[in-house]
C-alpha positions in Angstrom: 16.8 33.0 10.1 18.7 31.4 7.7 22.3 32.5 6.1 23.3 32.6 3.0 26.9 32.3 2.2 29.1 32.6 -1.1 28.9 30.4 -3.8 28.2 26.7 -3.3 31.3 24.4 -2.7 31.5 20.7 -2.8 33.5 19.6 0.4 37.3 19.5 -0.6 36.9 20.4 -4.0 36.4 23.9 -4.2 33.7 25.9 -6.5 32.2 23.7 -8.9 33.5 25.7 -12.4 30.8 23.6 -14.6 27.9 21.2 -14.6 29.9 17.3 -14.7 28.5 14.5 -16.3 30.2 10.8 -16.4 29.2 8.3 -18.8 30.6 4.8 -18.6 29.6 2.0 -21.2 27.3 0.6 -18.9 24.8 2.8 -19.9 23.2 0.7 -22.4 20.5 -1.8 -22.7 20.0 -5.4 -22.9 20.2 -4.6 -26.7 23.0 -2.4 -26.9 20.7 0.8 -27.3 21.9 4.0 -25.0 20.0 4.7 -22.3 19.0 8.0 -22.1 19.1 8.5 -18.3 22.2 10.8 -18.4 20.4 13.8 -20.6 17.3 13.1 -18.4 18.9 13.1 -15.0 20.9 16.2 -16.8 17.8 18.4 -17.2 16.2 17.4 -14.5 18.6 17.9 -12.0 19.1 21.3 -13.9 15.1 22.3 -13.7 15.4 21.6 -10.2 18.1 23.7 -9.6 16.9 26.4 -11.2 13.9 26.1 -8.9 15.6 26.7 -6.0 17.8 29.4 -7.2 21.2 27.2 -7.1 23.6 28.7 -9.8 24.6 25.8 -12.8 28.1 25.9 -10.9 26.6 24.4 -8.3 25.7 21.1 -9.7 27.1 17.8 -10.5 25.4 14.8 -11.4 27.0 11.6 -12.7 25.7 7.8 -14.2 28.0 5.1 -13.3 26.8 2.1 -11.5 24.8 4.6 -9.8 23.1 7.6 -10.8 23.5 10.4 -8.5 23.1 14.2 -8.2 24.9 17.1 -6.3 23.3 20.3 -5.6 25.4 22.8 -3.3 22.8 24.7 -1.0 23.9 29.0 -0.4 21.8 28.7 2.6 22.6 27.5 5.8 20.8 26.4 9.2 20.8 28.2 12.0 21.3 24.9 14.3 24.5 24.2 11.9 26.1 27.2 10.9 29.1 25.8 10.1 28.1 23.3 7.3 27.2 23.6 4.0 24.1 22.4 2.9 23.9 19.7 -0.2 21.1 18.4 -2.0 21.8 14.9 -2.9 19.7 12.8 -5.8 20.7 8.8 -5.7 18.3 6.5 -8.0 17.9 4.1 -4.9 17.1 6.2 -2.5 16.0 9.9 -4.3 16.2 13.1 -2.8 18.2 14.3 0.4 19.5 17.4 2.4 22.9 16.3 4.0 25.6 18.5 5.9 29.3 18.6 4.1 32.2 17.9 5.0 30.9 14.7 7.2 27.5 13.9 5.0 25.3 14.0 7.8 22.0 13.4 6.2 19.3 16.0 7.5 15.8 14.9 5.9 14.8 12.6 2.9 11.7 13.6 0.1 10.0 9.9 0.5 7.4 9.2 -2.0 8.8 8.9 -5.6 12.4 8.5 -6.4 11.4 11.0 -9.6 9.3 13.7 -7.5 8.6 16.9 -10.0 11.0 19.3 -9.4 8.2 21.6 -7.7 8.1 19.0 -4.9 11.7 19.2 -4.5 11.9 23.2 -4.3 8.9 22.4 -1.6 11.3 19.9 -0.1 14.2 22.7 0.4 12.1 25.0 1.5 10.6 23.2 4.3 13.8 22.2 5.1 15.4 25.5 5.1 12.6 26.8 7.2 13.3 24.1 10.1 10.8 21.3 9.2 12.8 18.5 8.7 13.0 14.8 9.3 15.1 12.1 10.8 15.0 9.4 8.9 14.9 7.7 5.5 11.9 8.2 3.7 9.9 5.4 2.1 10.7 6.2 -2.0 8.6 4.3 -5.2 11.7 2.9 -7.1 11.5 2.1 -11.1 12.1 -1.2 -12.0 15.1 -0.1 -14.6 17.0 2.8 -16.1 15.1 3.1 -19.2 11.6 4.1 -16.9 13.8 6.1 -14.5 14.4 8.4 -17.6 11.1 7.9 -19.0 9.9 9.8 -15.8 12.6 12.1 -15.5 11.3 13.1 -19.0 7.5 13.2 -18.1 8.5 15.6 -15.0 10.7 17.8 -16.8 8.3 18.8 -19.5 
């Protein structure tokens, strides 16, 4: 059986109050054009979330010298009912269910660092439901930003 508790928390920060997005001037091309990672990663994180039921609040995602995504989890497992669950997006290493406050990873979505968000609702669920893994999963990585959100696109549509 899994619990659900309140509203999802990031560890030592409280309830998220909005979705957060960080650009930084890196975020551009060989030619000086934007890259359009941060409104990709942005819906996509959001289409995933929706998928699994996890409130706007409850999500962060950022593009720095990484690109990485929060989700805070309401569920918790029964073997860890003390710690919040997270769903973690990194453009290296793609989806993962960690435990807060330590960031104890739980299971990693191999196959491709941009899975549709379907496959990631699939993901959670299994996890939730005790099927999880040990260990880092093999991902496909893009070879640049610009075909990171060229697929974020294509799986958001």
């Amino acid at each position: 059986m899994v619990r659900r508790r309140g509203p999802a928390r990031r560890s030592g920060a409280g309830p998220l109050t909005a979705a957060r997005r960080v650009v930084v001037s890196s975020d551009v091309n060989a030619r000086g054009e934007p890259v359009r990672l941060v409104a990709a990663l942005e819906t996509y994180v959001h289409q995933v979330a929706v998928l699994i039921g996890v409130p706007v609040e409850a999500v962060a995602h950022e593009v720095t010298d990484t690109a990485t995504a929060y989700v805070g989890l309401a569920e918790r497992l029964p073997d860890l009912p003390a710690g919040d669950l997270m769903l973690v997006w990194d453009e290296r290493l793609g989806w993962y269910i960690g435990v807060e406050p330590h960031g104890s990873v739980i299971s990693y979505l191999g196959g491709h660092v941009v899975p549709t968000p379907a496959e990631v609702a699939r993901f959670v669920a299994d996890v939730i439901a005790g099927h999880h893994l040990s260990e880092a999963g093999t991902v496909t990585p893009l070879p640049d930003r610009q075909a990171l959100a060229a697929r974020m696109v294509a799986v958001s549509s």
